[in-house]
C-alpha positions in Angstrom: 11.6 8.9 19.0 9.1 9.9 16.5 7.0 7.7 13.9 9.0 7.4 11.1 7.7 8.6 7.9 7.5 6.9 4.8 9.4 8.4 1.5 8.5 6.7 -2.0 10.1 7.2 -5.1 8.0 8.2 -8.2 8.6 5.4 -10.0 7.6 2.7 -7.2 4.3 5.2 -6.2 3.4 5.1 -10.1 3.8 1.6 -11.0 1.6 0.8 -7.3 -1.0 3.3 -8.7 -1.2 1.5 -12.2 -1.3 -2.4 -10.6 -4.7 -1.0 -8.5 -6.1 0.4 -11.6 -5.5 -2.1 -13.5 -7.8 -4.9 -11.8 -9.8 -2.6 -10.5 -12.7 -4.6 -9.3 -10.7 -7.3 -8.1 -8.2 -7.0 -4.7 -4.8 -6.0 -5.4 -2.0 -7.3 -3.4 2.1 -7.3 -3.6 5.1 -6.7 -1.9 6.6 -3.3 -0.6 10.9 -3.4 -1.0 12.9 -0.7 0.2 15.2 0.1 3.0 14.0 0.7 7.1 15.4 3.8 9.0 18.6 3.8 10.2 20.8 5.9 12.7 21.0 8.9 9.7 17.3 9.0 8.6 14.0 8.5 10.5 11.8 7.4 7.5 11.6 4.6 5.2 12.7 4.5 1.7 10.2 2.6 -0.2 12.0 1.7 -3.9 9.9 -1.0 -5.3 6.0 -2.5 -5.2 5.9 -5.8 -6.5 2.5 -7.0 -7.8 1.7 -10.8 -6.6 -0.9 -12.4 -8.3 -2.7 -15.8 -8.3 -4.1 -15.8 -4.8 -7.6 -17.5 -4.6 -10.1 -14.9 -3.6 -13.2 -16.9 -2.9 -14.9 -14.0 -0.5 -14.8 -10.3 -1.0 -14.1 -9.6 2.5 -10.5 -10.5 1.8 -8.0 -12.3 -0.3 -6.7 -15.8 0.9 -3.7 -17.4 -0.1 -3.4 -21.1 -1.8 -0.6 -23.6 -0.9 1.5 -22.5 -4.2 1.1 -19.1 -3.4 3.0 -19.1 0.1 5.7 -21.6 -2.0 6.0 -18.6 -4.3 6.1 -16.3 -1.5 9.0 -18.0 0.5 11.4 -18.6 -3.3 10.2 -14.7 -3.7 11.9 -14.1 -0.1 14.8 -16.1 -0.7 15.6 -14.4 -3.8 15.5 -11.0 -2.0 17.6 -11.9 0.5 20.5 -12.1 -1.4 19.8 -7.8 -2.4 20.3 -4.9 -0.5 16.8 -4.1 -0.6 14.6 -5.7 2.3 10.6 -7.3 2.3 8.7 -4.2 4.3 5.4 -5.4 4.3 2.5 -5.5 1.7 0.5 -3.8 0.1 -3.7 -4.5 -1.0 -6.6 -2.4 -2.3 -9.6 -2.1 -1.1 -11.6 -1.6 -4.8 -15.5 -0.5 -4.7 -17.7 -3.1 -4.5 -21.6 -2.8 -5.9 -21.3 1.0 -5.9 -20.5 0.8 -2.5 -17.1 2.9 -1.2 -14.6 0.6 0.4 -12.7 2.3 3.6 -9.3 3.1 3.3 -9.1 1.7 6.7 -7.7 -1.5 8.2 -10.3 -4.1 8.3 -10.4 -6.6 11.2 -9.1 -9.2 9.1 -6.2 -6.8 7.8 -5.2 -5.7 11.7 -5.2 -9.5 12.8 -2.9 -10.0 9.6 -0.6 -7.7 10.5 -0.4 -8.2 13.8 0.4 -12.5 13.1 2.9 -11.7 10.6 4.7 -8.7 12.2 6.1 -7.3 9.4 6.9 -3.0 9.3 4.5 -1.6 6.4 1.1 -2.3 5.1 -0.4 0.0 2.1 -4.1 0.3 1.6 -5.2 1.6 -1.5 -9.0 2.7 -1.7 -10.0 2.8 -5.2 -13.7 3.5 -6.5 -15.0 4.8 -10.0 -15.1 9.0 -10.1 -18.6 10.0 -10.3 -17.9 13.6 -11.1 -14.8 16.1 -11.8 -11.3 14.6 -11.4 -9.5 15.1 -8.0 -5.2 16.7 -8.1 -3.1 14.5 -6.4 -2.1 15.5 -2.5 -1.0 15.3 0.4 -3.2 14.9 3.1 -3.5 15.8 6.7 -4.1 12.1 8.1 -0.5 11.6 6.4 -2.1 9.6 3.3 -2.2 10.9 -0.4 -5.2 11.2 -2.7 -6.2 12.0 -6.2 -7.6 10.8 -9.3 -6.3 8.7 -12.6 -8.3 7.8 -15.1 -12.1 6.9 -14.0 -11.4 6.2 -10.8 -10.2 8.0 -7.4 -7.4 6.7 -5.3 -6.6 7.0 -2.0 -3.4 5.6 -0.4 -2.8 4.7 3.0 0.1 3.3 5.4 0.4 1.4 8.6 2.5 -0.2 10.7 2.8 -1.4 14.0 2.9 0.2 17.4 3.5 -1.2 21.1 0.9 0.2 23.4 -0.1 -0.7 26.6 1.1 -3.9 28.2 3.4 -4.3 25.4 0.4 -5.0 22.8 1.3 -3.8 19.4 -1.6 -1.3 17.2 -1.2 -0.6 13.9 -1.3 3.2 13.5 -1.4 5.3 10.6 2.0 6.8 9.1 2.7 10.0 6.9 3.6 9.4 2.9 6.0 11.5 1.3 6.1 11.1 -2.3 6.5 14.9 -3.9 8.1 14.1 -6.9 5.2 11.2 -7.7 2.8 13.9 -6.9 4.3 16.4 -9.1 4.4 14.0 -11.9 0.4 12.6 -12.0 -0.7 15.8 -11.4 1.3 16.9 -14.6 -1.0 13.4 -16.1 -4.0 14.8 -14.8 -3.8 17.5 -16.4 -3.1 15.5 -19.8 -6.5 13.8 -19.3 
């Protein structure tokens, strides 16, 4: 069977685009709601990012949790359980640091992450200040989508995790559909 896809409605790819931007310099991180593929559809139906703050970020190399974070996290869980919609995986930016470009990429720390908790998704937004012109928001061929908002570029990416050889799982990239969200910051962009 193929790699799913990943579908996003406007609203959840907007309000995930507006929590990066707005601590820009600082590492974003929430949750990513929605519903996995089923028998009827090959893709998953992302509905909801949920912004999660107070995590103590100590180094800039990534974010670590404190002890009433993870408390949070599990009565955040619990609460969810009782919905429709189910926990797909996170979500975390990767913001410019000293004028330096951050890679939209999975660091090491993110792919051991990923791996230990297992879960399906993992969005990484790269988001650095726009030195010139402003980018329309699009589609690209590596399956990730890319414009500008405001002063800053935006790049959004998805993973999630493969078995390989000898039953060792990868993550590897996954294709974003979000048209309508597309439609509507370009229309934005344009306001600007």
């Amino acid at each position: 069977m193929a790699l799913p896809t990943v579908h996003i409605r406007k609203e959840a790819f907007i309000s995930l685009i507006f929590s990066v931007v707005d601590i820009f310099k600082r590492e974003s991180f929430g949750f990513v709601l929605g519903y996995r593929p089923d028998k009827r559809r090959n893709y998953f139906l992302v509905t909801e990012f949920v912004p999660f703050a107070n995590r103590n970020e100590k180094r800039y190399t990534e974010a670590t949790w404190t002890r009433r974070t993870k408390k949070r996290f599990r009565r955040f869980q619990e609460l969810i359980s009782q919905l429709r919609l189910k926990y797909l995986g996170d979500f975390h930016s990767h913001p410019e640091f000293g004028g330096m470009i951050c890679s939209p990429g999975l660091s090491d720390y993110d792919k051991a992450d990923m791996i230990k908790n297992g879960h399906d998704l993992e969005f990484v937004i790269s988001i650095f200040s726009r030195r010139h012109g402003k980018a329309v928001w699009e589609s690209m061929p590596d399956g990730s989508i890319r414009g500008s908002y405001d002063q800053f570029n935006i790049e959004v990416h998805v993973y999630t995790l493969v078995l390989q050889k000898e039953d060792k799982a990868e993550p590897e990239k996954m294709q974003i559909v979000a048209s309508e969200a597309i439609k509507t910051l370009n229309r934005m962009h344009s306001r600007q």
